[in-house]
MIKOL-181957 format. One record per atom (N, C-alpha, C): residue number from 1; atom name; x, y, z. Coordinates in pm, whole numbers, plus 50000, padded with zeros to 5 digits. Example, Ala and Ser with C-alpha at 12.3 -4.5 7.8 and 13.67 -1.06 7.14 Angstrom:
ATOM   i at     x     y     z
ATOM   1  N 51319 49431 50780
ATOM   1 CA 51230 49550 50780
ATOM   1  C 51320 49670 50780
ATOM   2  N 51285 49775 50708
ATOM   2 CA 51367 49894 50714
ATOM   2  C 51290 50003 50787
//
This chain:
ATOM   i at     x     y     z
ATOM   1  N 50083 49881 50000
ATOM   1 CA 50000 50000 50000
ATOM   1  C 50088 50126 50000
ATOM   2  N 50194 50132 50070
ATOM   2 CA 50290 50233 50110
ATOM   2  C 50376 50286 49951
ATOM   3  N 50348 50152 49861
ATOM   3 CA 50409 50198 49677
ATOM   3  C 50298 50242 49655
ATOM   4  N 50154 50222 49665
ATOM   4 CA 50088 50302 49548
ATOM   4  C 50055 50452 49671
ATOM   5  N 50077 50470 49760
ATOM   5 CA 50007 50573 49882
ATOM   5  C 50131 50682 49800
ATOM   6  N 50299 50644 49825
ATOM   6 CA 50439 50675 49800
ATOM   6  C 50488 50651 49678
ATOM   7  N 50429 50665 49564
ATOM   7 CA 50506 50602 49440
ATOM   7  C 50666 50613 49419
ATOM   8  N 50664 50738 49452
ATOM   8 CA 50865 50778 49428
ATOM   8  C 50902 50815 49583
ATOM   9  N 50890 50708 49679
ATOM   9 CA 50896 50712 49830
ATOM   9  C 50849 50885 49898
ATOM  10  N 50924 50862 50017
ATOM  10 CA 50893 50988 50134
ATOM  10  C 51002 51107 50065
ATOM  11  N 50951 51214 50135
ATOM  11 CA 51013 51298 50123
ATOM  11  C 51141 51297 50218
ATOM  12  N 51244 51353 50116
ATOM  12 CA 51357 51361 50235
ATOM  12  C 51461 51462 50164
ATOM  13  N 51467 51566 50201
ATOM  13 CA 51492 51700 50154
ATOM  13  C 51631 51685 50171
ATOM  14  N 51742 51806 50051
ATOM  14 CA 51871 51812 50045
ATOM  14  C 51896 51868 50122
ATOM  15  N 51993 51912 50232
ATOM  15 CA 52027 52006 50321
ATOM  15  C 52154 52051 50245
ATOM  16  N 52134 52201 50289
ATOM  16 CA 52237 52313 50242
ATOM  16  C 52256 52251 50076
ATOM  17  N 52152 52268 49995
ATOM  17 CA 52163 52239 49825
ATOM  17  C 52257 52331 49775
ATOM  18  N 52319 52300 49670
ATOM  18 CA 52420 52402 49648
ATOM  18  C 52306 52539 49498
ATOM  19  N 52331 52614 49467
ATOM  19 CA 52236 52688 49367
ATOM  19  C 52236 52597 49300
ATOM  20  N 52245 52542 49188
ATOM  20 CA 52264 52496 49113
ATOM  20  C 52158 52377 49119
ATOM  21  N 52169 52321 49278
ATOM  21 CA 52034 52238 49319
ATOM  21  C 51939 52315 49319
ATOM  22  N 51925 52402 49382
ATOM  22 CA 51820 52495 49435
ATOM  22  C 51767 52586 49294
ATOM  23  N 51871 52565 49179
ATOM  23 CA 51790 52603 49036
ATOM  23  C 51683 52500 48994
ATOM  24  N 51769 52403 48995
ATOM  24 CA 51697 52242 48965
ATOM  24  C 51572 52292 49047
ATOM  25  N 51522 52279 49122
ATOM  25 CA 51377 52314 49206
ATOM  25  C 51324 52384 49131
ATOM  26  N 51392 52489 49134
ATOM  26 CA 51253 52608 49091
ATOM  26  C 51244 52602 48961
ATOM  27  N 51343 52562 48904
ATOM  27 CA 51286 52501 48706
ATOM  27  C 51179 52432 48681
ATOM  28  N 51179 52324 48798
ATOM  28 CA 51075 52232 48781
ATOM  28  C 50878 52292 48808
ATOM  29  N 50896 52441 48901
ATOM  29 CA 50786 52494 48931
ATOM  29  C 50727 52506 48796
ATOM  30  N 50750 52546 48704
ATOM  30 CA 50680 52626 48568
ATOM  30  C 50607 52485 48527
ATOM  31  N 50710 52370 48504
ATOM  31 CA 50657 52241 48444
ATOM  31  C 50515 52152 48503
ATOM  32  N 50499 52178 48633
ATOM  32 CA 50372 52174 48730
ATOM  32  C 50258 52134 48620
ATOM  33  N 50171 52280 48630
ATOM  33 CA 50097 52278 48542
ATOM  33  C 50073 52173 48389
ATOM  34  N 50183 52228 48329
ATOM  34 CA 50204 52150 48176
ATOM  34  C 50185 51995 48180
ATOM  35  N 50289 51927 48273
ATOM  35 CA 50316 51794 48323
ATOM  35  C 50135 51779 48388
ATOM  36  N 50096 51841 48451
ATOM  36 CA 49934 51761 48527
ATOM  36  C 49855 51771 48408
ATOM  37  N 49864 51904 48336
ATOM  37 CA 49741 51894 48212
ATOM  37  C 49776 51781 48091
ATOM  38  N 49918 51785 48070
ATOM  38 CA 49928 51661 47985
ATOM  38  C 49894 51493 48018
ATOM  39  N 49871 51499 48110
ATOM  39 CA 49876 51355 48195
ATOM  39  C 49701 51343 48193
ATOM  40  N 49626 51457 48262
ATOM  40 CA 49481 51471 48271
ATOM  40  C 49370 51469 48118
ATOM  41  N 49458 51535 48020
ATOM  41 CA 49363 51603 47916
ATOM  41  C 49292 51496 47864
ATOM  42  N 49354 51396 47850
ATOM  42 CA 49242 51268 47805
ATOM  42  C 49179 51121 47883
ATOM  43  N 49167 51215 47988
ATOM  43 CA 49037 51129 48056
ATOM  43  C 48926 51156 48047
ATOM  44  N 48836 51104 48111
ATOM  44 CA 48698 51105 48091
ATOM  44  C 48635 51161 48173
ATOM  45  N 48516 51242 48186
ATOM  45 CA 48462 51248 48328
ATOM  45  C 48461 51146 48437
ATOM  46  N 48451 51012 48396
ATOM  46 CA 48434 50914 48499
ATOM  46  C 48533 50787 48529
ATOM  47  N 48683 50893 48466
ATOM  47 CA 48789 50836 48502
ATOM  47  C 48796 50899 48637
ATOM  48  N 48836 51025 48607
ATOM  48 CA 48865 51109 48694
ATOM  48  C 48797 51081 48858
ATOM  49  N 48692 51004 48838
ATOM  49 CA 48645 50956 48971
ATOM  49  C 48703 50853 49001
ATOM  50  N 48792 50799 48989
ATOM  50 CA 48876 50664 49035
ATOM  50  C 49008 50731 49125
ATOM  51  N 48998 50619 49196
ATOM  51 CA 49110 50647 49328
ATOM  51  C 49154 50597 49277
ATOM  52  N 49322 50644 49292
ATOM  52 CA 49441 50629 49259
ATOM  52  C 49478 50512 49354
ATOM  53  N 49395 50425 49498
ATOM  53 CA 49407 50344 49573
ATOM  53  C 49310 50329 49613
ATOM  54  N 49317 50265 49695
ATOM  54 CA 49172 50172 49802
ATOM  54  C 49151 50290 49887
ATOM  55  N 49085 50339 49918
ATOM  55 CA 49052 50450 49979
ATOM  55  C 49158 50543 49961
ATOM  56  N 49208 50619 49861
ATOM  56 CA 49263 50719 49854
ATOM  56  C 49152 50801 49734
ATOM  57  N 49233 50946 49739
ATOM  57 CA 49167 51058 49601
ATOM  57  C 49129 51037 49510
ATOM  58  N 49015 51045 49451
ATOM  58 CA 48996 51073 49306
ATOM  58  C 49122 51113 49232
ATOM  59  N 49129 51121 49105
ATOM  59 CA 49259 51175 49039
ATOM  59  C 49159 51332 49068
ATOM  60  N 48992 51399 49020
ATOM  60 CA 49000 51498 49004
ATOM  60  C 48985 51561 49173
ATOM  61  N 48989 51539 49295
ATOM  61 CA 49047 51514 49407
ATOM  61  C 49157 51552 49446
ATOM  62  N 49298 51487 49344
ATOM  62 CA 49458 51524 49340
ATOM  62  C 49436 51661 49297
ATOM  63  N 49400 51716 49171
ATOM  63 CA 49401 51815 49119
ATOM  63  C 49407 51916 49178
ATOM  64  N 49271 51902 49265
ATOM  64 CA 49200 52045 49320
ATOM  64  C 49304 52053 49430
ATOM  65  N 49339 51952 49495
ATOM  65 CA 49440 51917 49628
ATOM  65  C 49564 51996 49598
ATOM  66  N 49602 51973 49461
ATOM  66 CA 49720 52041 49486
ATOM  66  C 49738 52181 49415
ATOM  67  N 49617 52247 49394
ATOM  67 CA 49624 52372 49310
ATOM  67  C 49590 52445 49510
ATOM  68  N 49543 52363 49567
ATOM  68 CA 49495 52460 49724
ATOM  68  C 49626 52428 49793
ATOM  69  N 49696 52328 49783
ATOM  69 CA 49858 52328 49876
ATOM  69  C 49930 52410 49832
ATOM  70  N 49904 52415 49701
ATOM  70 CA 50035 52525 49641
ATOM  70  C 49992 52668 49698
ATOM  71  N 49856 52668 49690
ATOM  71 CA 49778 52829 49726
ATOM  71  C 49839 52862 49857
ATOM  72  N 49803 52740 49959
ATOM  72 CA 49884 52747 50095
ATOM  72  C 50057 52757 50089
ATOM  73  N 50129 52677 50017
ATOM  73 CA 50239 52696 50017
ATOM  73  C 50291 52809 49974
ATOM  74  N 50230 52884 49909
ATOM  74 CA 50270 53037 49831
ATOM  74  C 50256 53115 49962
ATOM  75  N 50127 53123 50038
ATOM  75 CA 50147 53192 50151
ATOM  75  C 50237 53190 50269
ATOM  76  N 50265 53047 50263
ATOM  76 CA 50325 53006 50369
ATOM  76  C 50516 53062 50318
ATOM  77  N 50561 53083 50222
ATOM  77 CA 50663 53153 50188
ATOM  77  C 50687 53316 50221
ATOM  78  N 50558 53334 50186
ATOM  78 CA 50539 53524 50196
ATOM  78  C 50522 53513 50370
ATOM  79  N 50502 53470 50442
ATOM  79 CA 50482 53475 50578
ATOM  79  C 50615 53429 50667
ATOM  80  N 50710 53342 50579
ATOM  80 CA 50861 53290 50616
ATOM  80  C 50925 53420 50574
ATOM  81  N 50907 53523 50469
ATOM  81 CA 51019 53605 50415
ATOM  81  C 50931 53749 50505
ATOM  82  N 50840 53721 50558
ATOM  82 CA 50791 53851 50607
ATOM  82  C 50779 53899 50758
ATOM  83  N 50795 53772 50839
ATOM  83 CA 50778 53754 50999
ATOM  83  C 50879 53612 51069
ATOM  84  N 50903 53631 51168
ATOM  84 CA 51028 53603 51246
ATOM  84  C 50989 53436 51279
ATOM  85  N 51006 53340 51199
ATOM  85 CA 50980 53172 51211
ATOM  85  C 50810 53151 51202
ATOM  86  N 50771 53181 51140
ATOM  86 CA 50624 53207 51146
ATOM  86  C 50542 53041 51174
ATOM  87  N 50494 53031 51245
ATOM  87 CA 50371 52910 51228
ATOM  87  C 50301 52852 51148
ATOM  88  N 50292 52759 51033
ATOM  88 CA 50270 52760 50921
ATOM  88  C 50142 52700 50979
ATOM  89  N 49990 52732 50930
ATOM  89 CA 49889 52687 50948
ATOM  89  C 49864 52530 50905
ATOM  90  N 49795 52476 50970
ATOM  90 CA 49727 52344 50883
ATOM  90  C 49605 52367 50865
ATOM  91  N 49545 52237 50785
ATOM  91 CA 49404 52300 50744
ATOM  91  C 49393 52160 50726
ATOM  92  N 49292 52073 50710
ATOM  92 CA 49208 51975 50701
ATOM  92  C 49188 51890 50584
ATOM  93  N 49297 51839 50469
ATOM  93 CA 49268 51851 50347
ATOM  93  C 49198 51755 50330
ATOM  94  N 49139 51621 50401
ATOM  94 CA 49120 51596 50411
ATOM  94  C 48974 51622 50393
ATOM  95  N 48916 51635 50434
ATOM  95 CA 48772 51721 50453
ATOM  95  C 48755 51810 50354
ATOM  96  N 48878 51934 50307
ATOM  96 CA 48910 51976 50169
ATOM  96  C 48814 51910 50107
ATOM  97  N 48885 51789 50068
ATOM  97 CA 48846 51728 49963
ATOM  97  C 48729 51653 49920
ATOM  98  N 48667 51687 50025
ATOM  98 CA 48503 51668 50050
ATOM  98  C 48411 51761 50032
ATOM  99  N 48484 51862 50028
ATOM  99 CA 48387 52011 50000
ATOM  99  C 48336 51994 49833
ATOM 100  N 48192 52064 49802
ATOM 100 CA 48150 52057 49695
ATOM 100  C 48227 52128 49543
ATOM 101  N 48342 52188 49593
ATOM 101 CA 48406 52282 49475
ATOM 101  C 48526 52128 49437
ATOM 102  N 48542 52045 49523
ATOM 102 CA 48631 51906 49446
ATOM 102  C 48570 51891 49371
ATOM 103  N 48410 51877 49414
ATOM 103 CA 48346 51757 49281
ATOM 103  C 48288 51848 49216
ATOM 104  N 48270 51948 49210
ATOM 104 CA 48177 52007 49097
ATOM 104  C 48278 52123 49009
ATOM 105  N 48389 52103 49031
ATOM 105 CA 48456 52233 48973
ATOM 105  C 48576 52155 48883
ATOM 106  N 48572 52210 48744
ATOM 106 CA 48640 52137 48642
ATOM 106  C 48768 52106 48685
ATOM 107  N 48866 52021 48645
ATOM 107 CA 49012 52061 48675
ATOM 107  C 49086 52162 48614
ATOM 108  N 49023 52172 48483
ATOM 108 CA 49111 52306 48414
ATOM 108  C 49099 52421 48485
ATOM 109  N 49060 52404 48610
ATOM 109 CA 48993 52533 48649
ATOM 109  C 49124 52554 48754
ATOM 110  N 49168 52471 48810
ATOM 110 CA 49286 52422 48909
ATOM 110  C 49407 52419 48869
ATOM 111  N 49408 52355 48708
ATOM 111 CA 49518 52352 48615
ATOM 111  C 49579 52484 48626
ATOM 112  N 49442 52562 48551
ATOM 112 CA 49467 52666 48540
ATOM 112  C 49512 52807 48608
ATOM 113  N 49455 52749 48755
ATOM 113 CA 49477 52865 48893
ATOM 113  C 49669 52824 48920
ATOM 114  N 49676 52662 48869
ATOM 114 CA 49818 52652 48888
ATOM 114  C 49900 52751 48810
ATOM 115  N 49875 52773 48676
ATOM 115 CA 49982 52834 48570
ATOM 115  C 50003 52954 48640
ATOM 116  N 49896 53033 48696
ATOM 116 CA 49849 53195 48739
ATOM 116  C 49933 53163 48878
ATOM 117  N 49940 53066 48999
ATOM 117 CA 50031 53080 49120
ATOM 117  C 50129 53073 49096
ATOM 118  N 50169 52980 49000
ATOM 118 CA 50274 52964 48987
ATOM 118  C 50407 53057 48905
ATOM 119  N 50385 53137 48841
ATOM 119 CA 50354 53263 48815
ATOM 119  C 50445 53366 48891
ATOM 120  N 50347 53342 48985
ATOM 120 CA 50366 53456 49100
ATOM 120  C 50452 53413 49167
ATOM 121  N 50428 53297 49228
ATOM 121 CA 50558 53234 49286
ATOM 121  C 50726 53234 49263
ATOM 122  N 50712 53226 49075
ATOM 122 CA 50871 53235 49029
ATOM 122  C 50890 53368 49064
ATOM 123  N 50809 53486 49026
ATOM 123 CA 50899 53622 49096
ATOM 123  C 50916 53668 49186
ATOM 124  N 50837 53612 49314
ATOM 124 CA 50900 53586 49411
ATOM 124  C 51020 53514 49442
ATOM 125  N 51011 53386 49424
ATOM 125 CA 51143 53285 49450
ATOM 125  C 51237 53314 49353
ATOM 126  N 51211 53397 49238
ATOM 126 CA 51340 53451 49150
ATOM 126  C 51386 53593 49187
ATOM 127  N 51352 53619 49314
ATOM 127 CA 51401 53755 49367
ATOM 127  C 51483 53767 49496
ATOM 128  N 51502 53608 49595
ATOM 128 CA 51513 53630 49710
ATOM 128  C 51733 53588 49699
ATOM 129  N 51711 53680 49769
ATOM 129 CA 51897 53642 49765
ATOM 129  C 51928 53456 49850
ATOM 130  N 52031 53434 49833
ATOM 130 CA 52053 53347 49906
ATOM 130  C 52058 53304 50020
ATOM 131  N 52050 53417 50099
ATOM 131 CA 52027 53413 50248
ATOM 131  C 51842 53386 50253
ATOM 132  N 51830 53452 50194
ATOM 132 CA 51667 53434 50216
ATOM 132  C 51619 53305 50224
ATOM 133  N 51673 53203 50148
ATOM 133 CA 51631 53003 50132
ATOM 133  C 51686 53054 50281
ATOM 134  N 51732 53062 50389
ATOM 134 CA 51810 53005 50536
ATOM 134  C 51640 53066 50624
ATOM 135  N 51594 53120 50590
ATOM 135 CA 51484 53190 50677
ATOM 135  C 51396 53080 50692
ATOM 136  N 51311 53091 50821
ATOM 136 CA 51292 52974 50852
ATOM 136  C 51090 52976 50887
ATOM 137  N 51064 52868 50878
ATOM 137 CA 50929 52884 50919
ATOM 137  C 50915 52742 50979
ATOM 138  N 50759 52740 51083
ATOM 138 CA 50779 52595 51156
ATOM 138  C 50678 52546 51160
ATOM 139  N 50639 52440 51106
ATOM 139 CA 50540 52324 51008
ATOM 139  C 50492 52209 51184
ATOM 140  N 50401 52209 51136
ATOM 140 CA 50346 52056 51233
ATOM 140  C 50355 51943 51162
ATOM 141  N 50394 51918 51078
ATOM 141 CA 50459 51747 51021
ATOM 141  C 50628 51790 51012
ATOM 142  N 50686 51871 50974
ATOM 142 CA 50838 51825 50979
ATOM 142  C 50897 51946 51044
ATOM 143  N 50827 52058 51138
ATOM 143 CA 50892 52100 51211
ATOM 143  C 50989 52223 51190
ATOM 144  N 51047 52290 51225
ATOM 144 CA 51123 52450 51193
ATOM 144  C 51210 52378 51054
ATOM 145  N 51184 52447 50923
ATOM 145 CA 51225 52392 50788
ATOM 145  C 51275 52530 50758
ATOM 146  N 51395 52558 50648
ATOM 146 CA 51432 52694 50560
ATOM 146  C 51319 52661 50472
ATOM 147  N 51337 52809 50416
ATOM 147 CA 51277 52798 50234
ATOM 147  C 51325 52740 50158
ATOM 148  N 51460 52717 50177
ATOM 148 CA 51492 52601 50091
ATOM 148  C 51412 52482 50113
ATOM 149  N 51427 52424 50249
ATOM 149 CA 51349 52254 50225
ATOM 149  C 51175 52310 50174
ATOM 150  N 51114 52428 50208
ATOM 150 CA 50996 52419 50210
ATOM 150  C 51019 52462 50009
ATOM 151  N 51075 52485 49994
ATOM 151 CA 51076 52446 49849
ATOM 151  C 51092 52291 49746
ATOM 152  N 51155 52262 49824
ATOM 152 CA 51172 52120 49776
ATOM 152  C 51066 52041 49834
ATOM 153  N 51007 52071 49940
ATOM 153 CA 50920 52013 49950
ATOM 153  C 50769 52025 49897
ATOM 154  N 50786 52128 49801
ATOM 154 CA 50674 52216 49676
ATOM 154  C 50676 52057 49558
ATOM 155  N 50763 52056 49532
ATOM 155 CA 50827 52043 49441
ATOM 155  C 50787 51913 49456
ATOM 156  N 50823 51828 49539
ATOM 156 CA 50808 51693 49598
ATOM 156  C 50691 51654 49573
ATOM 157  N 50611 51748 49666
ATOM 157 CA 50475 51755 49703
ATOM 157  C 50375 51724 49562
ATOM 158  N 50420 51809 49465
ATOM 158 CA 50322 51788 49338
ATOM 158  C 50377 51666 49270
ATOM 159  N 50519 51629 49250
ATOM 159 CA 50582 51524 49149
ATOM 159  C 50517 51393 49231
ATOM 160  N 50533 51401 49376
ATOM 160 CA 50452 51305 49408
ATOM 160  C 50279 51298 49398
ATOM 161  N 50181 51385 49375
ATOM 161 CA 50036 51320 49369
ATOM 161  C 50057 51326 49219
ATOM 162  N 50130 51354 49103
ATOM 162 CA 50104 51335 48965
ATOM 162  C 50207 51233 48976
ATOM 163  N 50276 51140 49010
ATOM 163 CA 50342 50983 49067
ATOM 163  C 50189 50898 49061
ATOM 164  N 50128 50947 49182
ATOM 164 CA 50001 50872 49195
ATOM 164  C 49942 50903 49085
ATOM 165  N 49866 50994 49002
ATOM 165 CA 49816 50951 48891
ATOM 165  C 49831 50921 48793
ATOM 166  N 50015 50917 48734
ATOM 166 CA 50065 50776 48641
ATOM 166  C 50099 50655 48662
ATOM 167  N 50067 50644 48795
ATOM 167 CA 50055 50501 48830
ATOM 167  C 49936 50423 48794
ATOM 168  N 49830 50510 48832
ATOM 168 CA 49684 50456 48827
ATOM 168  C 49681 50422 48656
ATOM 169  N 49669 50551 48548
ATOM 169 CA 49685 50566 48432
ATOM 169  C 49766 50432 48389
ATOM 170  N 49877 50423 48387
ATOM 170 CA 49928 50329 48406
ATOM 170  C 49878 50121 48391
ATOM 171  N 49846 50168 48558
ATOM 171 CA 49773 50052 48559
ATOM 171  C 49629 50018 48510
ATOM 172  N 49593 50137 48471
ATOM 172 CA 49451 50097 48413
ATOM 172  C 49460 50111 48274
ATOM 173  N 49552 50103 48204
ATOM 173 CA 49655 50126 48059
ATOM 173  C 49536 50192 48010
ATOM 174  N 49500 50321 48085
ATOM 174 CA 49441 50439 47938
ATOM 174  C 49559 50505 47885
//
């Protein structure tokens, strides 16, 4: 269960990445979008209702999931570069993903809120000097993190639920 939950395992972030790593990251932000819509564009309405596992997300579930983490993760940066270790909120995604805007709201709609955060995000994260990745903010799953790990863990975060839906794809050879 832990391969299809983990397709490309746990997260486990580079410490002190050198730029060059820390380019590698944020290159990969723009591709987000492109990479989920190419993977999504030819399903069906009533693919998209299949869990990627035995009680896990819909694929259109993943979607909406990760166009609202990124929404959170964008804030949760502007609140690390703006106030002194800030508290990064949690929220329920769980339940998220039970709210009526999962199931009734297209994915292009999410796709699309991705291209527009993401966006915003590169001129932010293409503006902060190098000291700025050391600033720190402090998470209730992994605890006082830089912007660096909370970047890689952006990064992670999406390559892993679009993991889970070329697995499924995959195994259900559409």
């Amino acid at each position: 269960m832990d391969k299809l939950r983990f397709p490309m395992g746990q997260f486990a972030p580079l410490l002190n990445p050198t730029l060059e790593e820390r380019r590698s990251f944020i290159d990969q932000i723009p591709t987000i979008a492109i990479t989920l819509r190419s993977l999504v564009m030819g399903l069906q309405p009533d693919q998209l209702q299949i869990p990627y596992r035995p009680e896990g997300w819909t694929i259109q579930q993943i979607v909406h999931h990760i166009a609202d983490n990124d929404m959170n993760a964008y804030l949760r940066f502007k609140r690390a570069l703006t106030e002194d270790e800030p508290m990064s909120q949690t929220y329920r995604e769980d339940l998220w993903a039970e709210l009526s805007d999962y199931k009734d709201t297209p994915i292009e709609t999410s796709i699309l809120l991705l291209e527009l955060l993401h966006s915003r995000f590169l001129i932010l994260i293409n503006s902060l000097s190098p000291e700025d990745f050391n600033r720190r903010l402090k998470t209730q799953a992994l605890g006082k993190i830089t912007i660096d790990t909370a970047l890689q863990r952006l990064v992670w975060h999406n390559q892993h639920h679009i993991s889970q839906i070329k697995v499924l794809i995959d195994h259900k050879g559409w």
